[in-house]
MIMARNU-943613 format. One record per residue (C-alpha): residue in one letter; x, y, z. Coordinates in steps of 0.1 Angstrom, whole numbers, plus 5000, padded with zeros to 4 digits. Example, Ala and Ser with C-alpha at 12.3 -4.5 7.8 and 13.67 -1.06 7.14 Angstrom:
<atoms>
A512349555078 S513749895071 
</atoms>
This chain:
<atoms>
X262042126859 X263141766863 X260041706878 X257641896854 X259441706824 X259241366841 X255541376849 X254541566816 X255541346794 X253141066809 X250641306792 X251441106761 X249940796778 X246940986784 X246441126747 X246840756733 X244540666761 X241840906753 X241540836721 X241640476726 X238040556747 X236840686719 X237441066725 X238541336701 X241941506695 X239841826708 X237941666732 X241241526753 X243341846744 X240442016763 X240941816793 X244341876795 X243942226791 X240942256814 X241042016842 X244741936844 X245041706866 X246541326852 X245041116878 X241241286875 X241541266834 X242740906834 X239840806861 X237240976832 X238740796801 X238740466818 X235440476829 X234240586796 X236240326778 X234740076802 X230740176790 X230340386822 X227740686827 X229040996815 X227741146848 X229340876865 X232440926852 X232841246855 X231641216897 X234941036898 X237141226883 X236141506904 X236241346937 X239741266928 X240241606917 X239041716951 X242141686970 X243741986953 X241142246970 X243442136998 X246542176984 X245142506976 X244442597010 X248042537023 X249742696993 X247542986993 X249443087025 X252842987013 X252743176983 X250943426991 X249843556957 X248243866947 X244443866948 X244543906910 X247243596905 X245143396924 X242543276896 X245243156870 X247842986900 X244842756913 X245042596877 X248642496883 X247742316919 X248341966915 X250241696934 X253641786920 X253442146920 X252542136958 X254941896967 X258142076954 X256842416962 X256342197006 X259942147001 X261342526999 X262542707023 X261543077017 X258743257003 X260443326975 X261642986964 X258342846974 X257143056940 X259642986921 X259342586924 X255842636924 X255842846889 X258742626873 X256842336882 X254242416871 X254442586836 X256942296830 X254242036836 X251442256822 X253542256788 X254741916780 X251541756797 X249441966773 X251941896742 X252341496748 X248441496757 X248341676720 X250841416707 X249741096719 X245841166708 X247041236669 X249340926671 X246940706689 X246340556657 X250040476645 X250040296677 X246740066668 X245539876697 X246340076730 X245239766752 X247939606739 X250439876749 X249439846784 X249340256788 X246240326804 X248340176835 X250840476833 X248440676848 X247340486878 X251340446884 X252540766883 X249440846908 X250340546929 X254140696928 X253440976943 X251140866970 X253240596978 X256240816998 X252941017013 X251840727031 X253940757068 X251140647095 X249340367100 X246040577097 X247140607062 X248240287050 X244840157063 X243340377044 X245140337011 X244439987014 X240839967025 X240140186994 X242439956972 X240139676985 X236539846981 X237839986948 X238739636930 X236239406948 X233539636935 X234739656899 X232839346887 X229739466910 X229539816903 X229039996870 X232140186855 X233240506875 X231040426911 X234240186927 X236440516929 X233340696944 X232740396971 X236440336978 X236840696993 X234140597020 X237840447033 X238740777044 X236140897072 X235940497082 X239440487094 X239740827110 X236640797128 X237540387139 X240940627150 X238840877167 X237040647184 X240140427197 X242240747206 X241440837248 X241441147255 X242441287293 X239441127309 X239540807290 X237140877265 X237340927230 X238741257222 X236541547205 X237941917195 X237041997228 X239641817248 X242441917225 X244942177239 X244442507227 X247942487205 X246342227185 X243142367173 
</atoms>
């Protein structure tokens, strides 16, 4: 619950946000609803509010967005959730909800950090989100607020603790450094999409420098058998 509260109330940021980009009250409460996931909505406001492509916008936000398939695919075997469950769970897999429900020790509290967390998030994100768009007014100039930076923090807050190899750190940063030296290059929205080229750069610079048993690179092949 601590968590879901703490993080759903940045949802606030995101309605004042929003609206700032010139988005409706039901056009950001329907993002919230629907997509649900901070980091993915913030990337399609900002992108919006900066002139970008509608297409281009929205390319980002799911390539952010794609990273909870995997969550999915871990948690689908720690939960293990009726077939019927499944459908309405999946909307609840997001970074905080996967993270608490990696921290339990049994099946059973698995579910239950995973369900807390997530109907506790899913609420207040969807009732600030709610909030902050009708108030977004009261509040005049959002720019001068600085809030469309909650977002990227609270993203950066979580990944932050995440990163524990080099591998990753290189990673982080290569993207940190395609993504901003691109902004005044690229239009709105393409950066993101360019900075997560970082990814398969680094691990395949790692594949390459990694020997395997004969001195060359290692492949799948050359892996024991425990860690395929």
């Amino acid at each position: 619950m601590g968590v879901g509260i703490a993080v759903g109330l940045s949802g606030f940021a995101f309605g004042v946000t929003s609206a700032g980009s010139g988005l409706t009250v039901s056009q950001t409460c329907a993002l919230s609803l629907l997509v649900f996931t901070g980091a993915s909505q913030f990337a399609l406001v900002g992108a919006l509010a900066s002139g970008g492509n509608p297409l281009t916008a929205a390319a980002g936000a799911f390539f952010l967005g794609v990273r909870n398939a995997f969550y999915g695919l871990r948690l689908s075997q720690l939960l293990a959730l009726p077939r019927a469950v499944r459908p309405f769970a999946a909307q609840w897999v997001i970074d905080e909800t996967t993270a608490v429900a990696l921290a339990q020790p049994t099946r059973r509290s698995v579910r239950i950090g995973f369900t807390v967390t997530g109907l506790t998030l899913y609420v207040l994100w969807n009732l600030t989100t709610l909030l902050g768009a009708v108030g977004a007014g009261a509040i005049g100039d959002t720019d001068a607020w600085g809030l469309d930076a909650a977002g990227p923090a609270v993203f950066l807050a979580l990944l932050a603790p995440m990163l524990t190899t080099t591998t990753e750190r290189a990673v982080a940063g290569a993207a940190v450094l395609l993504g901003l030296g691109l902004l005044s290059v690229l239009p709105a929205g393409v950066p993101v999409l360019v900075a997560a080229l970082a990814a398969p750069a680094a691990f395949y610079v790692e594949g390459r420098r990694r020997p395997g048993t004969d001195g060359r690179p290692s492949t799948s092949h050359d892996a024991p058998e425990d860690d395929r």
